[in-house]
KEBAKE-113124 format. One record per residue (C-alpha): x, y, z; residue in three letters; residue number from 1. Coordinates in Angstrom, 3 decimals. Example, Ala and Ser with C-alpha at 12.3 -4.5 7.8 and 13.67 -1.06 7.14 Angstrom:
% KEBAKE-113124
ATOM       px       py       pz type seq
ATOM   12.300   -4.500    7.800  Ala   1
ATOM   13.670   -1.060    7.140  Ser   2
//
This chain:
% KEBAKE-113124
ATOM       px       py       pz type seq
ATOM   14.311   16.411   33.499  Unk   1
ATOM   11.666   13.956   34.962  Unk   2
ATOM    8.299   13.646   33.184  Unk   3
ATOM    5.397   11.899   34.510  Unk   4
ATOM    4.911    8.351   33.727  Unk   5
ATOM    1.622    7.548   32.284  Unk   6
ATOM   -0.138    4.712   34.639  Unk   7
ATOM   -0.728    1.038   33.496  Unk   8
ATOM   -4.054    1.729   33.148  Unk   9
ATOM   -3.533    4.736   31.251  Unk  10
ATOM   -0.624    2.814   29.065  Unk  11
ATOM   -3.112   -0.080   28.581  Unk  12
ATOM   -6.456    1.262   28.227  Unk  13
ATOM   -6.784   -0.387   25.242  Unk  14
ATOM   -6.743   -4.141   26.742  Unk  15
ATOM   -8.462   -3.698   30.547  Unk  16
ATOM   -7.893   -7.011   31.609  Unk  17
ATOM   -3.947   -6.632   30.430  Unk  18
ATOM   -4.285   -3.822   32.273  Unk  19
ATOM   -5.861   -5.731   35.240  Unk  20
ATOM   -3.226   -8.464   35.363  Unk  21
ATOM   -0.182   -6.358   35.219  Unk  22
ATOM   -1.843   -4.456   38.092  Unk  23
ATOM   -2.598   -7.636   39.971  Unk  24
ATOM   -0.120   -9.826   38.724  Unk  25
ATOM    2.845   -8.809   37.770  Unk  26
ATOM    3.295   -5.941   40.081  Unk  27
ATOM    0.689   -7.031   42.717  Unk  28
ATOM    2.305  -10.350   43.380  Unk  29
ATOM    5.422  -10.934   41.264  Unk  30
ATOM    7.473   -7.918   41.898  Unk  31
ATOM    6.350   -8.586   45.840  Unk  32
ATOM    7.715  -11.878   45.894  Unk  33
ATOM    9.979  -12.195   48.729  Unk  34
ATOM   12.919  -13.700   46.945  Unk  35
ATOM   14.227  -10.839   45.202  Unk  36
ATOM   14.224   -7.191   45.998  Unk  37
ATOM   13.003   -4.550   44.041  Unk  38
ATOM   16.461   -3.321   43.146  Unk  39
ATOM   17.147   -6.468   41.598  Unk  40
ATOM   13.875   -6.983   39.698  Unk  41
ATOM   14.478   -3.870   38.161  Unk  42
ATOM   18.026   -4.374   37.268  Unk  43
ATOM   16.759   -7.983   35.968  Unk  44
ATOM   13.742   -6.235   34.238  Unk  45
ATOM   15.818   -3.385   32.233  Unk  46
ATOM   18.798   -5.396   31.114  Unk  47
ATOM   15.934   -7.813   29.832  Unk  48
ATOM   14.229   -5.044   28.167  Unk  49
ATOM   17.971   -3.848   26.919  Unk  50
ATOM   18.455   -7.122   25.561  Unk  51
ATOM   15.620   -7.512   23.725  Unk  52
ATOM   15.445   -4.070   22.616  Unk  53
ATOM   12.311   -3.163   23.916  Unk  54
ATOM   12.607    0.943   24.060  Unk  55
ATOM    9.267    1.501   24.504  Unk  56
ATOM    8.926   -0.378   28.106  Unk  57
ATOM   12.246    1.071   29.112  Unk  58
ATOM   11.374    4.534   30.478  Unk  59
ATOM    9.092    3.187   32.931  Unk  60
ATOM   11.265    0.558   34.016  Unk  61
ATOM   14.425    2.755   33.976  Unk  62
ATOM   12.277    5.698   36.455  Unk  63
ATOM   11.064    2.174   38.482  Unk  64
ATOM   14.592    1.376   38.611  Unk  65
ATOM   15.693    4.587   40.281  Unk  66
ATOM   13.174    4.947   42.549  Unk  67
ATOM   14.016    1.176   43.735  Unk  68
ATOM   17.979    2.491   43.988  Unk  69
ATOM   19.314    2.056   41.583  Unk  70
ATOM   21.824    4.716   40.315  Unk  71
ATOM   21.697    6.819   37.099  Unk  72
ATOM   25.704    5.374   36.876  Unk  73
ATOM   24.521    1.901   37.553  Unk  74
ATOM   22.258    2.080   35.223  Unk  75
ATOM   24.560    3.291   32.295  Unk  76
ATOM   27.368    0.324   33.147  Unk  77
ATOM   24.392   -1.973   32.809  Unk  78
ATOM   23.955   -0.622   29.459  Unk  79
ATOM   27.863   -0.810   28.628  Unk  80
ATOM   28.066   -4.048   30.038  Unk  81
ATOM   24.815   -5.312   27.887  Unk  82
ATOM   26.799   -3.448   24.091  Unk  83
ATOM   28.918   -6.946   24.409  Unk  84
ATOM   26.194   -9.482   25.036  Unk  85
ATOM   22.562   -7.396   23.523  Unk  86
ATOM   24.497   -5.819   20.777  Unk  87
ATOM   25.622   -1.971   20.343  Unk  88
ATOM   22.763   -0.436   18.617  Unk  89
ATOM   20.486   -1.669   21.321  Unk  90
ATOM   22.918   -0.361   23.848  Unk  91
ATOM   23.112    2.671   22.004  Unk  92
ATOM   19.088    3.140   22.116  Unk  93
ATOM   19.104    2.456   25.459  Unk  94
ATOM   21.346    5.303   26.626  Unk  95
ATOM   19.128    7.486   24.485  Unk  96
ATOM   16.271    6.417   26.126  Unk  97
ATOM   18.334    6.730   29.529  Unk  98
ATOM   19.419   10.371   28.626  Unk  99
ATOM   15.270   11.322   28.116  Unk 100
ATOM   14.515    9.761   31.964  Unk 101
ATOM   17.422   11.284   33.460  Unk 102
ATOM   20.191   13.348   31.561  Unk 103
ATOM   23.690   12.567   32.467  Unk 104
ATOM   24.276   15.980   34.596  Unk 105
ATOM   21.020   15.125   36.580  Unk 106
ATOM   21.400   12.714   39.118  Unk 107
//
């Protein structure tokens, strides 16, 4: 089951101007840019998160991915893919984190 994502602001109300410049910046004018498409900044975006095993950014950017297209199955080769190059316990996180945004029945 879907829960609702807390907004930037909301996530980083803590730091405004953080706040401000992912707003304005990063996902005002970087994830706008022309030269890749959403899709691909989000499949970009998570394995980076993956990688570095930053769970806490990856339900938002998981719930970005699928609204950008991404599939729930897409999303869980990523992750297999990513156990041979990020490591298998961040893999493993991952999928749990995966399972919380959408379980694997749910699609």
């Amino acid at each position: 089951m879907q829960t609702s994502q807390p907004t930037v602001r909301q996530t980083l109300a803590g730091a405004p101007k953080l706040a401000e410049l992912t707003e304005q910046v990063l996902f005002g004018d970087i994830w706008a840019r022309a030269e890749l498409a959403p899709r691909e900044r989000s499949l970009v975006t998570v394995a980076a998160l993956v990688a570095l095993y930053r769970a806490e950014q990856l339900p938002f950017h998981l719930q970005r991915a699928l609204d950008n297209g991404v599939t729930r199955d897409e999303l869980a080769e990523l992750i297999t893919h990513l156990a041979f190059y990020a490591g298998w316990p961040a893999a493993a996180s991952a999928v749990s984190v995966l399972e919380r945004v959408v379980p694997a029945g749910e699609v």
